[in-house]
Legacy VTK file of the C-alpha trace (Angstrom):
# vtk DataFile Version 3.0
C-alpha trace
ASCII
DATASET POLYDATA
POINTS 260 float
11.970 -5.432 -6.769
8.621 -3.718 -6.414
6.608 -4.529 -3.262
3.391 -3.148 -2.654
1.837 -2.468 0.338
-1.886 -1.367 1.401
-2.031 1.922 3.634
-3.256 2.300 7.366
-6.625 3.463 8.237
-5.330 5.590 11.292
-2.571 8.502 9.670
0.157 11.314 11.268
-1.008 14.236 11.092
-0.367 16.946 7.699
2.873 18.775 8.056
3.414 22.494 9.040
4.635 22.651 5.438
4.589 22.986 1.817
1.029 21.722 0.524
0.000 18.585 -1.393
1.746 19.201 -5.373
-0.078 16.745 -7.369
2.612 17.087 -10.577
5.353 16.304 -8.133
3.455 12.616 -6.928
5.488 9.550 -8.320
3.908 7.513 -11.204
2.314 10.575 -12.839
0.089 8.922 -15.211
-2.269 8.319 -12.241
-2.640 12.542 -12.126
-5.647 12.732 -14.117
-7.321 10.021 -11.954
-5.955 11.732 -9.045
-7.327 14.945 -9.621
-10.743 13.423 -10.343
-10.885 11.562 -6.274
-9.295 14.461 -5.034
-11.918 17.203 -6.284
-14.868 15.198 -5.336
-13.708 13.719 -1.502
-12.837 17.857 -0.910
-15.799 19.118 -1.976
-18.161 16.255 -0.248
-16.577 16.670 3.158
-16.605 20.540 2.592
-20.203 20.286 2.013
-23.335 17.723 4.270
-20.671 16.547 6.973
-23.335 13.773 7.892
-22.980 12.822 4.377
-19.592 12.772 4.326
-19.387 10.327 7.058
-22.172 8.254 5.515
-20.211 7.964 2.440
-16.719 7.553 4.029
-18.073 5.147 6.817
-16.785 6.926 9.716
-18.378 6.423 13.324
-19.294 9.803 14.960
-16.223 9.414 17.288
-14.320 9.942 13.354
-16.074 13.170 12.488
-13.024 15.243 12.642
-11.911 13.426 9.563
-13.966 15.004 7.422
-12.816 18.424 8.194
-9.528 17.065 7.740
-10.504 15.956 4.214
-11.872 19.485 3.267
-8.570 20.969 3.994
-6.520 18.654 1.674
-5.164 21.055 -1.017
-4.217 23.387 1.268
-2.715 21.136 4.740
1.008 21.012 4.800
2.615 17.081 3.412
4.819 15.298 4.806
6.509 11.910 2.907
3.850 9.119 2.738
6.618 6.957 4.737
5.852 9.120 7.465
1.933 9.676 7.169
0.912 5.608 7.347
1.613 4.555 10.425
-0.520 1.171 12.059
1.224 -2.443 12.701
2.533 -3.315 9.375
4.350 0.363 9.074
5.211 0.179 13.094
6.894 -3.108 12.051
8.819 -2.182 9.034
10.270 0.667 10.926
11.543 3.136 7.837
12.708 5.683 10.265
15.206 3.640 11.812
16.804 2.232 8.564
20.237 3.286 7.734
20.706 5.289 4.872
21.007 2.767 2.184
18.322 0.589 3.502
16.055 4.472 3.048
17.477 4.304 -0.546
16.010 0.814 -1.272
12.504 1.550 0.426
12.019 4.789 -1.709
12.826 2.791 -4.912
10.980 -0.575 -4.088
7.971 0.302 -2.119
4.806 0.958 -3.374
1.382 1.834 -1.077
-1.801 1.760 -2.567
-4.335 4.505 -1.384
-8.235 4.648 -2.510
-7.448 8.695 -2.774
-3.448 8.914 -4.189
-3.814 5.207 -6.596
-0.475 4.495 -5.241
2.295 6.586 -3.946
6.397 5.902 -3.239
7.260 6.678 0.483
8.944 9.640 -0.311
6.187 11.278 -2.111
4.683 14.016 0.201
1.334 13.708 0.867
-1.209 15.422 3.327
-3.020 12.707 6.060
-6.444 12.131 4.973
-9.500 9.373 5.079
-10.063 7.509 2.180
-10.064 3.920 1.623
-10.867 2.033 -1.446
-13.772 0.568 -0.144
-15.625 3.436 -0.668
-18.016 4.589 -3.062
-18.143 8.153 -3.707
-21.335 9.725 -5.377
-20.332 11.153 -8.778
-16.931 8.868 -9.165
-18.464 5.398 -8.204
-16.581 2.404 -6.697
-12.926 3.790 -5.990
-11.392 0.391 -6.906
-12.996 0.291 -9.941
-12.651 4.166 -10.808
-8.435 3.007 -10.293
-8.387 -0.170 -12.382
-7.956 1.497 -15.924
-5.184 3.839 -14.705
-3.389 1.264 -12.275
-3.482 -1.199 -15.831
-2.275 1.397 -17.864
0.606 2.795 -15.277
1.807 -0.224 -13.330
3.129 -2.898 -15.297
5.876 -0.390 -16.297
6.904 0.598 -12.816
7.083 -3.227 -12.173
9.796 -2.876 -14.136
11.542 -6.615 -15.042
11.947 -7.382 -11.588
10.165 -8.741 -8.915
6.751 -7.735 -7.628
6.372 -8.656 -3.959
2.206 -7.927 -3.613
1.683 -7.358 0.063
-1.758 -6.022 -0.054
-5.218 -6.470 1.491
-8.062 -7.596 -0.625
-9.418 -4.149 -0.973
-6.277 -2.787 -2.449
-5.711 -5.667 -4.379
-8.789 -5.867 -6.284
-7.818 -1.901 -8.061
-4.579 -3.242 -9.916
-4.112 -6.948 -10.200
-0.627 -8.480 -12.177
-1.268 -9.880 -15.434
0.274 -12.219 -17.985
4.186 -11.724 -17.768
4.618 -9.945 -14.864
2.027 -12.155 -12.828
4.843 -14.992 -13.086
7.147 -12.383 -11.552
4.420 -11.954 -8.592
4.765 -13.312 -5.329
1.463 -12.626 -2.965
2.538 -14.016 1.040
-0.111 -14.815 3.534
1.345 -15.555 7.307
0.096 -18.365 8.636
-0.109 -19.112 12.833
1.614 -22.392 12.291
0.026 -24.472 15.097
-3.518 -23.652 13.905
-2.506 -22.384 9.979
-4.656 -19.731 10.435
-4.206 -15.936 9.644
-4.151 -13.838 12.729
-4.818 -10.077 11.256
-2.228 -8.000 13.723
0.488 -10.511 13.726
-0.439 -11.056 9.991
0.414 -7.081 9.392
3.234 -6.792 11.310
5.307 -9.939 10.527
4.591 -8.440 6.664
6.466 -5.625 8.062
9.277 -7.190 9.181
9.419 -9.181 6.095
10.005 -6.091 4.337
12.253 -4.697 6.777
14.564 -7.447 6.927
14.786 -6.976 2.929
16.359 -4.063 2.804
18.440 -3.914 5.271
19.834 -6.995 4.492
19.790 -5.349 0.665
18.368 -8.548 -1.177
17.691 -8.110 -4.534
15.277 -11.488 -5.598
14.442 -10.788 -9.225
12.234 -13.788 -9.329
9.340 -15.747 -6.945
11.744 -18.325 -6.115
14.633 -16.404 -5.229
12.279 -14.390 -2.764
11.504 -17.925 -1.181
15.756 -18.277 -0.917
15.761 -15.055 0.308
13.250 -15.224 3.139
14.518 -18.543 4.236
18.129 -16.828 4.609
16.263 -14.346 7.108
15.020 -16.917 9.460
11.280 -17.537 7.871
9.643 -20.942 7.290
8.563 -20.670 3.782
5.988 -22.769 1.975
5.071 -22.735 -2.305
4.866 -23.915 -5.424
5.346 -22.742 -8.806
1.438 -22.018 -10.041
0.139 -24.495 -12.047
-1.146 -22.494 -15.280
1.143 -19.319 -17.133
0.083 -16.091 -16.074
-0.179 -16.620 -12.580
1.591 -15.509 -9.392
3.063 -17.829 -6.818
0.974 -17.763 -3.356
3.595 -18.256 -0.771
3.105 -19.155 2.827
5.090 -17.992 5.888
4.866 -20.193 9.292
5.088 -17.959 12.287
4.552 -19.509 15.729
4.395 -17.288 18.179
1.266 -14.865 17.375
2.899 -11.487 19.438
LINES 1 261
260 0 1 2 3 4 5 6 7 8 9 10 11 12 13 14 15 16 17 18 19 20 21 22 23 24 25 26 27 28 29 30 31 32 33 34 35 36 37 38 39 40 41 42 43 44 45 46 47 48 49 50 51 52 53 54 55 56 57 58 59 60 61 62 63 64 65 66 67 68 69 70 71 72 73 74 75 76 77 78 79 80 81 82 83 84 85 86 87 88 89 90 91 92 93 94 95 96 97 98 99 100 101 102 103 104 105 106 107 108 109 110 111 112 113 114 115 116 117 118 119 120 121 122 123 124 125 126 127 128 129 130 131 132 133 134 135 136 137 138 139 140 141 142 143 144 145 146 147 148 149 150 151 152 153 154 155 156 157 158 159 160 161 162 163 164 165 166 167 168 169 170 171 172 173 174 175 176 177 178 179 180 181 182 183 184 185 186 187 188 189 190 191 192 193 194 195 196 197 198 199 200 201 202 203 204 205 206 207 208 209 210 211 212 213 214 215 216 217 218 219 220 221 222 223 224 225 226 227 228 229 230 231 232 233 234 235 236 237 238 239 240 241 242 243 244 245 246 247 248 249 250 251 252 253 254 255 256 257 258 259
C-alpha cells in the first residue's frame, strides 16, 4: 500500500544537524528536478526579499520564511515525519506509533511537497516554504515543472499494491494515477454526514486518523475494495462504487458526524 499525503503549510523547525543530502532523498529519479526548485527558491529568497514573498505569497507577518529558505542547503534536517506538522499530521500521530506501526509508515507513506516532489517520512529534510501553488520565475508553475518526473518515477513506487491518494487538489494535480494503477487508486473525501458537506479541519484530521488506524492495526488492502473492508472494520461509515469506465480510481466517501 502506497498512500499519499499533501504536506502542511506551517513546519518544525531544521535540526541542529547534518544538512539537507539530496542523493540520500527517497525516489531518486526526482534529483534532477529537485536540484532545479531547490537552486532557484535559494537563490530568490537570498536575493529581493519583497520578491520573494511576492512570489511565495507570504503575508508580511511570514517574512522570516524567506530567510529560512535562503539557508536551505546548509540548515540541519530532521525526518520529514517530523518537519510536517498541522491537523492531518497532529492526527496521524507517527511519534506515538509502536515500532512496527513506524515500519509500515516509512514504507507506505508518501508526502508530496512543491520543493522535495515527494518524500518518505524518514527522509531528512530541512523546514522550508514552498507549496505547489507557486510559480517561480525561471522554473514556471511548480505542479507542472513536477508532472514529467512524478509520471516517469511514481507508477513504479506504486508498486502492485494499493494507492490510497489522500491529497489536496494542489498536490494532486503534479502526479495523477493512470491506466492500471488508477484502478488500484482509492481518493476519500470525509463527508459531515448530517449536512454531506466537507468541513476542511475535521476533513484533515479524520484523514489522519484514517491512516493511523491503518497501521497500527497493520492492514494490508491490496485493492479499492478491500480498503472499503478495511475501513469499515475500523469503525468508519464507508460509501462507493466501482468507477464506471477502466482507468479510473474509485472516489470513496467517509460519513463522520460529529465535526470536532
Amino acid at each position: 500500500m502506497l498512500v499519499l499525503l499533501p504536506p502542511s503549510e506551517g513546519k518544525a523547525p531544521s535540526g541542529p544537524g547534518a544538512p539537507l543530502a539530496l542523493e540520500s532523498l527517497s525516489l531518486p529519479g526526482l534529483t534532477p528536478a529537485r536540484e532545479a526548485v531547490l537552486g532557484e527558491l535559494v537563490a530568490l529568497c537570498a536575493g529581493d526579499e519583497e520578491k520573494a514573498r511576492e512570489v511565495l505569497g507570504l503575508s508580511d507577518g511570514l517574512r522570516g520564511e524567506v530567510a529560512k529558505n535562503a539557508e536551505l542547503r546548509t540548515a540541519g534536517a530532521r525526518p520529514a515525519g517530523e518537519i510536517y506538522t498541522g491537523v492531518l499530521y497532529d492526527a496521524l500521530g507517527l511519534s506515538s506509533l509502536d515500532g512496527a506501526a513506524r515500519r509500515r509508515a516509512a514504507g507506505s507513506l508518501l508526502v508530496f511537497s512543491g520543493l522535495w516532489g515527494a518524500v518518505r517520512v524518514s527522509d531528512r529534510i530541512p523546514s522550508y516554504r514552498c507549496s505547489m501553488g507557486v510559480k517561480l520565475p525561471g522554473l514556471g508553475a511548480l505542479a507542472a515543472h513536477w508532472r514529467a518526473p512524478m509520471a516517469s518515477v511514481l507508477p513504479e513506487a506504486a508498486g502492485d499494491g494499493l494507492v490510497l491518494d489522500l491529497r489536496s487538489s494542489a498536490y494532486a494535480s503534479a502526479w495523477r494515477p493512470k491506466g492500471e494503477v488508477a484502478e488500484r487508486t482509492a481518493t476519500v473525501r470525509v463527508l459531515h454526514a448530517p449536512t454531506r458537506k466537507v468541513v476542511s479541519h475535521f476533513n484533515k484530521a479524520t484523514k489522519g486518523r484514517i491512516v493511523r488506524g491503518l497501521l497500527t492495526e497493520g492492514a494490508a488492502p491490496a485493492r479499492p475494495a478491500e480498503l472499503v473492508e478495511a475501513l469499515r472494520d475500523l469503525g468508519y461509515v464507508v460509501e462507493a462504487e466501482a468507477p464506471a469506465k477502466a482507468g479510473k480510481a474509485w472516489e470513496l466517501d467517509v460519513l463522520v458526524d460529529e465535526v470536532h
